[in-house]
N, C-alpha and C positions, 0 to 999 in steps of 0.2 A: 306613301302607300299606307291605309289605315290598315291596324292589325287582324281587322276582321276580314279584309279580302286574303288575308294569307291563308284562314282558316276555313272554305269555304267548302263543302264536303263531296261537292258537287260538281264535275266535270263534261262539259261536250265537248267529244273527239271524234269528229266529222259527222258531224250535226247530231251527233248517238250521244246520250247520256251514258257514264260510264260510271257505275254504283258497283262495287263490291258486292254481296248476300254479306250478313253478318256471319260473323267466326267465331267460332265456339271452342273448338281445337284446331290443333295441327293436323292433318291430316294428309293425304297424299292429294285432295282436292283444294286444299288451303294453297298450293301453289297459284293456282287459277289467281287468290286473292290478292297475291305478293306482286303478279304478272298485274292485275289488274290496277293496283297501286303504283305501280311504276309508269304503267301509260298517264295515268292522272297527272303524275308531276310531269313527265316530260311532255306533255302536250298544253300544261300552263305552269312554264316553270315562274314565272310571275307570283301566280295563288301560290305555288307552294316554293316560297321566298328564304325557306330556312328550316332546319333540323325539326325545331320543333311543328312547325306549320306541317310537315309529312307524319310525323309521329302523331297530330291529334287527329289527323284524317285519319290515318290508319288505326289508332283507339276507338276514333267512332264507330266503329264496323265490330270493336267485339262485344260479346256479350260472354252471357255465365260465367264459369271458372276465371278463365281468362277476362275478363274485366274486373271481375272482384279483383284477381291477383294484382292489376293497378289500381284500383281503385283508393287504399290509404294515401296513398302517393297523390293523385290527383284531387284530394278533397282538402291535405294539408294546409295549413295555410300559407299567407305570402313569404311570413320570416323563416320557414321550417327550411334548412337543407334538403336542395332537391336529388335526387339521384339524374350520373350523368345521363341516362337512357332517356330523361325526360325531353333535352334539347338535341339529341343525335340520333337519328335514323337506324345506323348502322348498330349502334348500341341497343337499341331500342327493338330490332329483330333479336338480335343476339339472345335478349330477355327475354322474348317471347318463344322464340325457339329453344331456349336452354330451359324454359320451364314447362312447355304444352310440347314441343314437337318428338318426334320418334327419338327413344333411343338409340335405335340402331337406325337409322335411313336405308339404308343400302339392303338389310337385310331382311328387311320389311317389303321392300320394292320386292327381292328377290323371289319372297313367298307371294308377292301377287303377283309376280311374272309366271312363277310354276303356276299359278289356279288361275290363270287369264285363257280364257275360252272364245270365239266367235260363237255368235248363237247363231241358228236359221234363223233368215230376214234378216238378221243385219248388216248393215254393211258394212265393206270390205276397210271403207276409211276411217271408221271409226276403230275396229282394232288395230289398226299400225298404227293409229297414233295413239290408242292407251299402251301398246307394245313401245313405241320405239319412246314414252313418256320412263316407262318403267328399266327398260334397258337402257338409256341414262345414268342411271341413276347405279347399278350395278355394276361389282369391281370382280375382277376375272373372269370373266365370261370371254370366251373369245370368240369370234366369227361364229364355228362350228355349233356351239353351245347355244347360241339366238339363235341361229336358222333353224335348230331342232326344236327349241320350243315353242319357235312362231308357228313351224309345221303342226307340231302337236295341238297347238291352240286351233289349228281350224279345222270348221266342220266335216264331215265326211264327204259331204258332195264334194267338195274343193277338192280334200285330198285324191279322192278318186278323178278328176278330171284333169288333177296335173301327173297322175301318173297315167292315165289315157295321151294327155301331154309328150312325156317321158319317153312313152312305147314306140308311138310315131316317128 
């Protein structure tokens, strides 16, 4: 296998091209990108044949901060010691996560779970799953503590039509 098909940036999984958007930070949407990189390899673990063939894939997609922050590294030459991140996946988030991602995660979710709203028109599907994305992600919250703030999050008509609900 030449070493360019291990590098190929480009994935169809069920007959859908599967590209990344380019990453600029960590963000709570950057998971989308991790989710998205992961279907790539497993749907041609072939292309992505070895540590480093996921790590350049996954380098391709960033840009700004986060690509300069590798960028010495990747322009080095052949003889320069490379750092391990270069040939390991798992190493290779760890850097990107230890240098662009939240410092706090959990706490961060936390404060978008309190200011997560339903808006009128939207639908119902789209906030349980930025809810149940966000409660994930959150440590001590028990049962009681989500059911209140999912309530709180929706709109009026809702809550009024499950306590019409309720009354019945």
């Amino acid at each position: 296998m030449s070493s360019s098909s291990c590098l190929k940036p480009l994935t169809i999984l069920y007959g859908i091209a599967v590209v990344p958007p380019l990453l600029k930070t960590l963000k709570s949407e950057s998971k989308n990108h991790f989710v998205q990189y992961e279907l790539n390899f497993q749907s041609k673990p072939k292309t992505f044949c070895s540590g480093r063939a996921k790590v350049n894939f996954a380098q391709s997609y960033l840009k700004g901060m986060a690509l300069e922050w590798f960028e010495p590294d990747l322009l080095s030459d052949e003889n320069t010691i490379h750092p391990d991140w270069m040939d390991d996946y798992s190493k290779f988030m760890l850097e990107l996560q230890t240098n662009f991602g939240p410092h706090d995660p959990s706490g961060d979710a936390e404060m978008q779970l309190e200011h997560l709203n339903m808006h009128d028109g939207q639908h119902i599907d789209k906030y349980i799953v930025e809810f149940q994305q966000l409660a994930s992600q959150v440590h001590g919250w028990g049962d009681g503590a989500l059911k209140h703030q999912f309530y709180n999050g929706l709109p009026a008509c809702i809550k009024d039509e499950i306590s019409r609900c309720l009354v019945t």
